[in-house]
N, C-alpha and C positions, 0 to 999 in steps of 0.2 A: 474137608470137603469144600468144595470152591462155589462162588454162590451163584443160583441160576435163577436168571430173570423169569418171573414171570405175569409182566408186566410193563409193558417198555414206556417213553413216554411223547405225547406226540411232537415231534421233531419238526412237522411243518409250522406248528407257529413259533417254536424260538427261529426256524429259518428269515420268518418275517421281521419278528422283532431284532433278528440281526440283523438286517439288513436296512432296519429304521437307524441302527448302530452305527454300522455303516458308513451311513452319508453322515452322520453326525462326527466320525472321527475324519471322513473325508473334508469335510466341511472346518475342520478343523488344521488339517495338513494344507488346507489354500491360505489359509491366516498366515498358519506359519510361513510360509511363501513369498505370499506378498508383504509379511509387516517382517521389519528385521528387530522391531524392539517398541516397546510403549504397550498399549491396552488391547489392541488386536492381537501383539504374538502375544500376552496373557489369556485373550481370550482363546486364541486357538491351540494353544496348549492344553487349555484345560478341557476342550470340548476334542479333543485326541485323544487327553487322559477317560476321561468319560466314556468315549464312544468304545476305546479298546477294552478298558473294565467290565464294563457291559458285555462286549461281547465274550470275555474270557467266562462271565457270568450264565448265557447264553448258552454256553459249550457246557458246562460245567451242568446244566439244568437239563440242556438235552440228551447226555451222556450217563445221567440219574433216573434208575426203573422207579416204577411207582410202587411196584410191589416184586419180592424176591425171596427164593427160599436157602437158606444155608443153615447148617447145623443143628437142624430140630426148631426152626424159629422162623415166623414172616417176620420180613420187612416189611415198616410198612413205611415210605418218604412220603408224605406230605407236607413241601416244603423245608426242610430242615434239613443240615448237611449230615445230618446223623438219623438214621431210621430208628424206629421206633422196632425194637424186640420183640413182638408176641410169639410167645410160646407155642409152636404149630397143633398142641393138642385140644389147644381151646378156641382154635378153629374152627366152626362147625361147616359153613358152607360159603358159596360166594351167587348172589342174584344180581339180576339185573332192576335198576332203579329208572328213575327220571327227576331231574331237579335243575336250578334252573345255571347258565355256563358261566352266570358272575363273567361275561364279554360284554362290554361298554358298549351302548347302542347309539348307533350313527344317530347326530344331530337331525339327518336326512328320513329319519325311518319312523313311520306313525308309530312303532310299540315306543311304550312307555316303560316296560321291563326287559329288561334281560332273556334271550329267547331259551328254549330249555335244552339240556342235554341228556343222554345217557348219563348213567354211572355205573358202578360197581358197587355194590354194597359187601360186607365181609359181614356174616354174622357171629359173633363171638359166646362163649358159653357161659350161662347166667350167672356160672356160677364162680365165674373168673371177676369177681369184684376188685380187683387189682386193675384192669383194664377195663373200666367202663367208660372211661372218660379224660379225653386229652384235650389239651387247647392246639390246635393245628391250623396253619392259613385257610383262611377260608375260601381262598382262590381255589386252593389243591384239593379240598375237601372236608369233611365234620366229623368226629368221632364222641359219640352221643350216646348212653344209655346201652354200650357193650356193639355197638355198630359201628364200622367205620364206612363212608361214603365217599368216594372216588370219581372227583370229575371227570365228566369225558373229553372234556375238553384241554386237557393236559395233559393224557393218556392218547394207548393208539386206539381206532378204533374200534368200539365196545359191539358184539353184537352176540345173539344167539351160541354161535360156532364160538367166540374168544371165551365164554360163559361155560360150556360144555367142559372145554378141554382145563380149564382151571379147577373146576370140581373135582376132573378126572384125576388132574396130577394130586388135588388136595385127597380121595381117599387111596393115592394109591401111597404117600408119603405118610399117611395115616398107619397102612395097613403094613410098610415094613417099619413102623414105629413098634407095632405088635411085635411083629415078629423076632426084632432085637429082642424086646422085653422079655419073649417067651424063650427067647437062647438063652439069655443072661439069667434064669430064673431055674433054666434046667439042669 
């Protein structure tokens, strides 16, 4: 079975932080340009190496769901090139949260915190003590006491409808989970 997203992730800000990238390797190709050798082509080589890594890194992060279903198991990325395995039957639901987007607040802007976002929260079954508790970036989200929590600010946008249809797919993956079991039993 091949794996189907259900959960993408949001694309407009690695667009931005590409293109902070960007100018950083552009910035770097004028070095090389105008110095043909000494500390500026050093320097603008490494700020080419830099700005391109990044952006291969960029692609690589925009290109990565937050959450995915294949072969009886969520994914779940929360930063890591490698998603985290849960077992889809101890999956119990998926809600809508609020917490805060961990987005660095403009020098310019009277808040003094981080303004808040959606999330997703995934609630897990109690009884699944195997999964209560991961250490995950804390940009991408928290997974605490058998919940995992899903910024929205790294994901697409979160809303009522994205909330609906994720429950939907989760009991109907549920319900031919049964139904295997009730073939292979019969």
């Amino acid at each position: 079975m091949s794996r189907e997203v259900w959960l993408r992730p949001n694309r407009r800000i690695f667009v931005v932080a590409s293109g902070g990238l960007a100018l950083v390797a552009a910035g770097g190709i004028m070095l090389l340009v105008m110095a043909s050798h000494g500390g500026l082509f050093a320097l603008g080589c490494a700020m080419l190496g830099l700005g391109l890594l990044g952006i291969a890194a960029m692609i690589q992060s925009a290109l990565q769901p937050r959450l995915a279903y294949e072969n009886g198991e969520l994914l779940v990325f929360l930063g890591s090139a490698r998603p985290y395995r849960v077992p889809i039957e101890v999956v119990e639901c998926f809600f809508l949260g609020q917490g805060p987007s961990l987005l660095s607040v403009s020098m310019f802007s009277r808040q003094s915190e981080s303004p808040e976002s959606s999330t997703i929260v995934v609630r897990l079954a109690e009884s699944a003590e195997q999964w209560k508790h991961f250490e995950v970036r804390p940009d991408h989200g928290l997974w605490c006491d058998g919940y995992i929590t899903i910024r929205g600010t790294l994901c697409e946008p979160i809303n009522a409808d994205r909330l609906k249809e994720l429950n939907h797919r989760l009991v109907q993956v549920h319900r031919e989970q049964r139904q295997q079991q009730d073939q292979e039993t019969a």
